[in-house]
N, C-alpha and C positions, 0 to 999 in steps of 0.2 A: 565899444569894447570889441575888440578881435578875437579873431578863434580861440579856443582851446586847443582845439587839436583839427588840422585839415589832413584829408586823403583826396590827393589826384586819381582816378582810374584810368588806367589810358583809354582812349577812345574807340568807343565800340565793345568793351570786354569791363567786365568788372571781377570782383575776386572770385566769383563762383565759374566764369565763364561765359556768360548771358550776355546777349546783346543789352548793351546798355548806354542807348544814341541818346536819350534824356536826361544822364546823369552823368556829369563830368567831374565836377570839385563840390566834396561833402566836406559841410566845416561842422564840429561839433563846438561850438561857442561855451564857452565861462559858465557857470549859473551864474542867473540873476538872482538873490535872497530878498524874500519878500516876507520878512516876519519870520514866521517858523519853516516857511518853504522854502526850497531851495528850489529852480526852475532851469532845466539843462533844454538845450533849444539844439537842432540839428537844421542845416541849410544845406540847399543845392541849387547852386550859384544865386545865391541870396536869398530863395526865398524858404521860407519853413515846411519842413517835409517830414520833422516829426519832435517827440519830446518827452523830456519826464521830470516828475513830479514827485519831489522828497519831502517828507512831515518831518521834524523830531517828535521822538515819541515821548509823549509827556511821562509816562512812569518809568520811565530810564532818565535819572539826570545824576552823572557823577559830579560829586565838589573835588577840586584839587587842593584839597588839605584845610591849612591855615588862610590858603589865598583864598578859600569859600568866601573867608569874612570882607575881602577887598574887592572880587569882581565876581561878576554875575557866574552861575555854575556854566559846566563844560555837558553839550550835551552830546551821549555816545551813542545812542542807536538813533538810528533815523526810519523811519515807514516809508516804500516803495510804495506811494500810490498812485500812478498811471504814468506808463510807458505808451507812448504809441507812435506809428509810424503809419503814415498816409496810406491808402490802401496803394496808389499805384508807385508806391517807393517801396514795397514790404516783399519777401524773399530776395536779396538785395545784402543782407546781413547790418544795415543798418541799425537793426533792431540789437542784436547782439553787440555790433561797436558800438550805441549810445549805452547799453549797460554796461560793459568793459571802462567808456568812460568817467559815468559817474560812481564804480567803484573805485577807479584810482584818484580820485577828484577824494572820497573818503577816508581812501586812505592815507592820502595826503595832509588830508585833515584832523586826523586820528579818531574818525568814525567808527568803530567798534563792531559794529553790526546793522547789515540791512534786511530788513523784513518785511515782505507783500502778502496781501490775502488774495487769494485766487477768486477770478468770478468768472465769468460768463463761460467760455468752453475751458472746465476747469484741467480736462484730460493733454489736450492740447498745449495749453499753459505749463502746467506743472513736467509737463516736456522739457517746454522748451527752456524753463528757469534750470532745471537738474542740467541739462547741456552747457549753462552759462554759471555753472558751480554753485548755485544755492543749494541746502538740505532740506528736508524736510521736516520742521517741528511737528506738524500735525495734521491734518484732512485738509484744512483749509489754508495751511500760512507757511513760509518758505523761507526761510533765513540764508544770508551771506556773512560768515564769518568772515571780517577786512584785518582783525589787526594776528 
């Protein structure tokens, strides 16, 4: 399977301006759907430097009407749960391109809503999701309205 979406950076400089002699061509690859996950893979020159990890959420599942009766339901919200980006590939923005992609990968899909629970440095986190347009439902959880 080929990329989703590639970025060249010219050489020596990446978007922020940073020397960046180890990173030349970032592919953000298709998900791979593994049952209820969806698996978004991020490469630099082939090999994996980072990723993220979409659930649907079981207590969100619309029927499309009459067609309920004929194929399995649609489901609209999905769970962010883990992004991550290799430490020595991270301030880089790779992190914010892999969620940029797998929002429009959603809303291509007519995914409704993405939602992550925050853990470990929740202060930090919850940063850096509000910079990448999620809201806040509540202390712990962070929703992206897609449609």
């Amino acid at each position: 399977m080929g990329p989703y979406f590639t970025h060249q950076h010219p050489a020596g400089s990446n978007s922020h301006g940073s020397a960046l002699s180890d990173l030349a061509l970032i592919e953000f690859m298709a998900p791979v759907t593994l049952g209820s996950r969806l698996i978004f893979q991020v490469l630099s020159d082939g090999l994996p430097v980072g990723y993220a990890r979409l659930e649907r959420d079981p207590s969100t599942v619309a029927a499309p009407g009459i067609a309920q009766l004929f194929s399995p339901p649609i489901h609209k919200d999905y769970v962010l749960k883990t992004i991550q980006v290799h430490h020595q590939f991270r301030r880089r923005g790779i992190g914010s391109r892999l969620l940029q992609e797998v929002a429009r990968y959603c809303r291509e899909h007519q995914i409704e809503r993405l939602s992550c629970s925050l853990e470990g440095n929740a202060l930090l986190l919850r940063r850096w999701y509000l910079r990448n347009g999620f809201t806040s439902r509540d202390d712990n959880t962070l929703e992206l309205a897609l449609s």
